[in-house]
VOKE-843343 format. One record per residue (C-alpha): x, y, z; residue in three letters. Coordinates in Angstrom, 1 decimal. Layout:
! VOKE-843343
<pt X="X" Y="Y" Z="Z" residuo="ALA"/>
...
***
This chain:
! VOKE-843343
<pt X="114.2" Y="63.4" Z="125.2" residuo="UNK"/>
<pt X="116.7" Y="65.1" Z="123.5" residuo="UNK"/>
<pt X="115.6" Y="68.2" Z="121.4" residuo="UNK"/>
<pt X="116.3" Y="66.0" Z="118.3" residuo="UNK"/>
<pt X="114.2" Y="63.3" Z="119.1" residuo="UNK"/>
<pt X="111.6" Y="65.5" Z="119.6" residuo="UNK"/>
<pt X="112.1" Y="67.3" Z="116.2" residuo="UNK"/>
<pt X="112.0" Y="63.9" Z="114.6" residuo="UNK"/>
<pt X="108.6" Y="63.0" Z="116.6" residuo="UNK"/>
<pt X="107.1" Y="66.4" Z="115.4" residuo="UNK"/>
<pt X="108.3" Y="66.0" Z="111.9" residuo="UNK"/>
<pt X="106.2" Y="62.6" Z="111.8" residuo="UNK"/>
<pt X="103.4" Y="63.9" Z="113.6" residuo="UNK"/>
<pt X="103.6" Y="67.0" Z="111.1" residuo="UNK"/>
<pt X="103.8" Y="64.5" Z="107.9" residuo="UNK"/>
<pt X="101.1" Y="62.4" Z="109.1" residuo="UNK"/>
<pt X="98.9" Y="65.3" Z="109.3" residuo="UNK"/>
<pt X="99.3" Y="66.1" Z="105.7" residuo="UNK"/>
<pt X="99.2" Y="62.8" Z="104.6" residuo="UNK"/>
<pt X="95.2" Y="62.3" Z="106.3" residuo="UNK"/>
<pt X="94.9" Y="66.4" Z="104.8" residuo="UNK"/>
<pt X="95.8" Y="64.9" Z="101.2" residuo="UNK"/>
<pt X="93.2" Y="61.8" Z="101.5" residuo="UNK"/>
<pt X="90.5" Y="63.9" Z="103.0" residuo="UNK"/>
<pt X="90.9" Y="67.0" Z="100.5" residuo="UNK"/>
<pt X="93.2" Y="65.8" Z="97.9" residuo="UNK"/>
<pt X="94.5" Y="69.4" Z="96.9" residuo="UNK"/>
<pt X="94.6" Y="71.4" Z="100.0" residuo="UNK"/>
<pt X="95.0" Y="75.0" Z="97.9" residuo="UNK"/>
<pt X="91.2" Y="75.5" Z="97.5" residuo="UNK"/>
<pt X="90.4" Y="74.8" Z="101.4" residuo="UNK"/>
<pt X="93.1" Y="77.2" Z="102.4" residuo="UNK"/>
<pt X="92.5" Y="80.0" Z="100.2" residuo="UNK"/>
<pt X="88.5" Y="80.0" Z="100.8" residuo="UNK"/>
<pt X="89.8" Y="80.4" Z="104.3" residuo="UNK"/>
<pt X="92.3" Y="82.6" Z="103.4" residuo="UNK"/>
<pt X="90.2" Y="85.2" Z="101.6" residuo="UNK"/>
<pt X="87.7" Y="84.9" Z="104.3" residuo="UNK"/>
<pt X="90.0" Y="86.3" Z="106.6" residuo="UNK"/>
<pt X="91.7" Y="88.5" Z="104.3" residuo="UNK"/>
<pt X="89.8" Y="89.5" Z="101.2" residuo="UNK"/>
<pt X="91.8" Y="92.4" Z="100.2" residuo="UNK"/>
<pt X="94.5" Y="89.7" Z="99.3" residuo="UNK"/>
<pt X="93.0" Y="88.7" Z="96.6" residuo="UNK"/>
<pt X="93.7" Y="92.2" Z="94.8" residuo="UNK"/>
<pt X="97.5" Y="90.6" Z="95.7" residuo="UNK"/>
<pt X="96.9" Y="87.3" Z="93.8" residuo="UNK"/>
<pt X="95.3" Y="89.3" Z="90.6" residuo="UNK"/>
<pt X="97.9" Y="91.8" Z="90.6" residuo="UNK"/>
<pt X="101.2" Y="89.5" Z="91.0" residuo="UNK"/>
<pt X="100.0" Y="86.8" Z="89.3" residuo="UNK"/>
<pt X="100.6" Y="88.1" Z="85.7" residuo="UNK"/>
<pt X="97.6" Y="86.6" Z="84.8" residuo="UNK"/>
<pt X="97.6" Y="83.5" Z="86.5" residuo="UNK"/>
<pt X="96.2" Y="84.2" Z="89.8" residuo="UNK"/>
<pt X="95.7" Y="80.3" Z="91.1" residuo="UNK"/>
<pt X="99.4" Y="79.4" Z="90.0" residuo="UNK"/>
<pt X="100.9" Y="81.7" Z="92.4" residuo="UNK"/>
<pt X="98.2" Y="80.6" Z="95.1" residuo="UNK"/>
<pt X="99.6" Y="77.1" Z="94.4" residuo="UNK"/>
<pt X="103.3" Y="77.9" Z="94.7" residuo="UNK"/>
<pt X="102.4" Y="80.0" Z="97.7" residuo="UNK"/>
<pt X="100.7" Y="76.9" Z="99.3" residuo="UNK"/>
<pt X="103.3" Y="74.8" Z="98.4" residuo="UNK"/>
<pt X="106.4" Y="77.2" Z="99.5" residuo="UNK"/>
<pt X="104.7" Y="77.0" Z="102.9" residuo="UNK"/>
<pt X="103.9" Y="73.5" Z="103.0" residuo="UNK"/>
<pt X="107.3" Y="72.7" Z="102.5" residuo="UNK"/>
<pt X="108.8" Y="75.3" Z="105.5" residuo="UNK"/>
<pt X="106.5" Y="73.2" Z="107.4" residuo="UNK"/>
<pt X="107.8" Y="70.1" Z="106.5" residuo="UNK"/>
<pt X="111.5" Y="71.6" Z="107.1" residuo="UNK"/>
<pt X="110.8" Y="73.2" Z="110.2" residuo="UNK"/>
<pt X="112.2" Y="70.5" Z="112.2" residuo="UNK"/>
<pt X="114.8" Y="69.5" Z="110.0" residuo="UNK"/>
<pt X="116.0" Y="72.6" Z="109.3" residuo="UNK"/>
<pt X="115.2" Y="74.9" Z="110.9" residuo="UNK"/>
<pt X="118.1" Y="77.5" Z="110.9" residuo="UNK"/>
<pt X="118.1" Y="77.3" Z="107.0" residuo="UNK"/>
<pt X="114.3" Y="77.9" Z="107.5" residuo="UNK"/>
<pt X="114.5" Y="81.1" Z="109.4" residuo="UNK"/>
<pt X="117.1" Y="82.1" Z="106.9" residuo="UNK"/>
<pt X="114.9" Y="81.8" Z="104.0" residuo="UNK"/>
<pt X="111.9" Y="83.6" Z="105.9" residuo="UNK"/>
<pt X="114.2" Y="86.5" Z="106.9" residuo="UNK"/>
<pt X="115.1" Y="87.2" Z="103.6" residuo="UNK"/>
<pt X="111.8" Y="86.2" Z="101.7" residuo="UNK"/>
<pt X="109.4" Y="88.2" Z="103.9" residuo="UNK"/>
<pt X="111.2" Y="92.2" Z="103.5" residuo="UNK"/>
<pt X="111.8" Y="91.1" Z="100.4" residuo="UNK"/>
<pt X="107.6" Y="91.0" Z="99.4" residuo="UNK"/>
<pt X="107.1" Y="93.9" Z="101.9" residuo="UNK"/>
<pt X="109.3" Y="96.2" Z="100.6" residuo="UNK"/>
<pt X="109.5" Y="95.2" Z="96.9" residuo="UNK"/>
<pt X="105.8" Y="94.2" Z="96.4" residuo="UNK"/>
<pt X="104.5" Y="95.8" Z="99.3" residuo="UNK"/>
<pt X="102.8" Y="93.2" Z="100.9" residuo="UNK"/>
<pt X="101.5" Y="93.7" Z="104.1" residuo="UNK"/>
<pt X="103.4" Y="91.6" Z="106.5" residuo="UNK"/>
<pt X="99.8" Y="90.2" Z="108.5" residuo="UNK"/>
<pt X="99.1" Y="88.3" Z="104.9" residuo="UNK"/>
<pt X="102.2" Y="86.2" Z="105.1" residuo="UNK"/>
<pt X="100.9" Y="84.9" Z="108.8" residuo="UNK"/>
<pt X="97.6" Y="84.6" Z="107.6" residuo="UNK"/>
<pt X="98.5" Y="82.1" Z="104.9" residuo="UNK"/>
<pt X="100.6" Y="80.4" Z="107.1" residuo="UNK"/>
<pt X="97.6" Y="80.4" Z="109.5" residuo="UNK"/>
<pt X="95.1" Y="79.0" Z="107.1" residuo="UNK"/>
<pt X="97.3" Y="76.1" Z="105.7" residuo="UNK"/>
<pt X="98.4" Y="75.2" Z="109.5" residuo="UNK"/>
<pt X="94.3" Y="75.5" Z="109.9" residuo="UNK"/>
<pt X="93.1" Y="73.7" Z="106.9" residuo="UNK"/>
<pt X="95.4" Y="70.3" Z="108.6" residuo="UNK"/>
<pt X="94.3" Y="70.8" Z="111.7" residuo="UNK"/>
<pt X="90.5" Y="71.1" Z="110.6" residuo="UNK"/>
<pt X="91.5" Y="67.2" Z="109.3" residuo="UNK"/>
<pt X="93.3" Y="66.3" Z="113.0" residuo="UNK"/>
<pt X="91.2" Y="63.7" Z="115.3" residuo="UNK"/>
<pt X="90.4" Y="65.8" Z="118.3" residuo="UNK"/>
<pt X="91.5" Y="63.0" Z="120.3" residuo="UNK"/>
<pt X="95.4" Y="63.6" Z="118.9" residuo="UNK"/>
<pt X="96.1" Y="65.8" Z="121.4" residuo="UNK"/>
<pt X="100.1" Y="65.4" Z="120.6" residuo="UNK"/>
<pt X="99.6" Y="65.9" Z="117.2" residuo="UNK"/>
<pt X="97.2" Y="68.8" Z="117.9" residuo="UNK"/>
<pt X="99.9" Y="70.5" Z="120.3" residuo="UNK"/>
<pt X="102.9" Y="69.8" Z="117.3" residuo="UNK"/>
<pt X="100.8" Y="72.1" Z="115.3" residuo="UNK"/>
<pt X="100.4" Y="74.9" Z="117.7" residuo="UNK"/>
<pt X="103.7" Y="74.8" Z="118.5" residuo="UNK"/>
<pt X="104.5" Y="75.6" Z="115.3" residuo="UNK"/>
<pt X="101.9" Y="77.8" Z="114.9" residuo="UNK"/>
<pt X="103.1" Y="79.7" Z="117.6" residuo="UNK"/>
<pt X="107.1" Y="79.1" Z="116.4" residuo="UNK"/>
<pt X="106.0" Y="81.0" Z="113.2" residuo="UNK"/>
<pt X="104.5" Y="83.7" Z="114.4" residuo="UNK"/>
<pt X="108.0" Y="85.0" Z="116.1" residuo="UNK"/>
<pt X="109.3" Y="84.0" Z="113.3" residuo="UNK"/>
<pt X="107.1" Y="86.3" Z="110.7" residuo="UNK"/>
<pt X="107.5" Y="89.3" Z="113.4" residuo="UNK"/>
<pt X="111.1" Y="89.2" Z="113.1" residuo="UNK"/>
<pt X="111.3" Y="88.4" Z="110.2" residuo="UNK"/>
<pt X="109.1" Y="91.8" Z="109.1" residuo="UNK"/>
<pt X="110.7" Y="93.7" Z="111.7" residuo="UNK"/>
<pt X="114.1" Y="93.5" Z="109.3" residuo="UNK"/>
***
């Protein structure tokens, strides 16, 4: 199979996932960010600070700027590493963000799917930790400048 075949088959698996994620939980911002804070609760000094005042606005465009990475990962990927490379220094420096929160929201939206994921879809299961796994080169070179 040819690697874009196998993009296309992930990118399907990857939009089914969300699909069964939006019928199961409707918005998916909540579920992430209880698991989110959980993990990282200093981040939610982040949210207050940054959020001029609208602290759940910027957890939904953060949700959504990495749901839709995920859903361009296999389509375009090479824009995709291009816009992490630039967006991650960007917060660390600028608005001094530690670099561990960007993987951790990535982590919690990639774990709020798979929390919706049959365990008995195994391929679909294995997309996702792939992609998991993908991202968190991606985030360390990305933060390494």
């Amino acid at each position: 199979m040819t690697g874009t075949a196998q993009g296309a088959i992930r990118q399907e698996l990857i939009e089914r996932s969300f699909e069964r994620a939006a019928e199961r939980l409707g918005d998916i911002t909540p579920a992430v960010f209880a698991r989110y804070y959980r993990a990282y609760p200093k981040a939610r000094a982040c949210f207050e600070e940054h959020g001029l005042g609208k602290p759940h606005e910027l957890q939904g465009e953060m949700v959504a700027q990495v749901v839709f990475f995920i859903m361009e990962w296999h389509r375009e990927f090479s824009w995709t590493r291009y816009a992490w490379a630039s967006t991650v220094p960007h917060h660390i420096e600028t608005l001094h963000i530690p670099p561990a929160y960007f993987i951790g929201l990535s982590d919690a939206v990639i774990d709020t799917v798979l929390d919706t994921v049959p365990a008995d879809c195994a391929e679909e299961r294995e997309c996702w930790e792939a992609l998991r796994a993908s991202s968190h080169e991606l985030f360390a070179s990305a933060a390494a400048g």
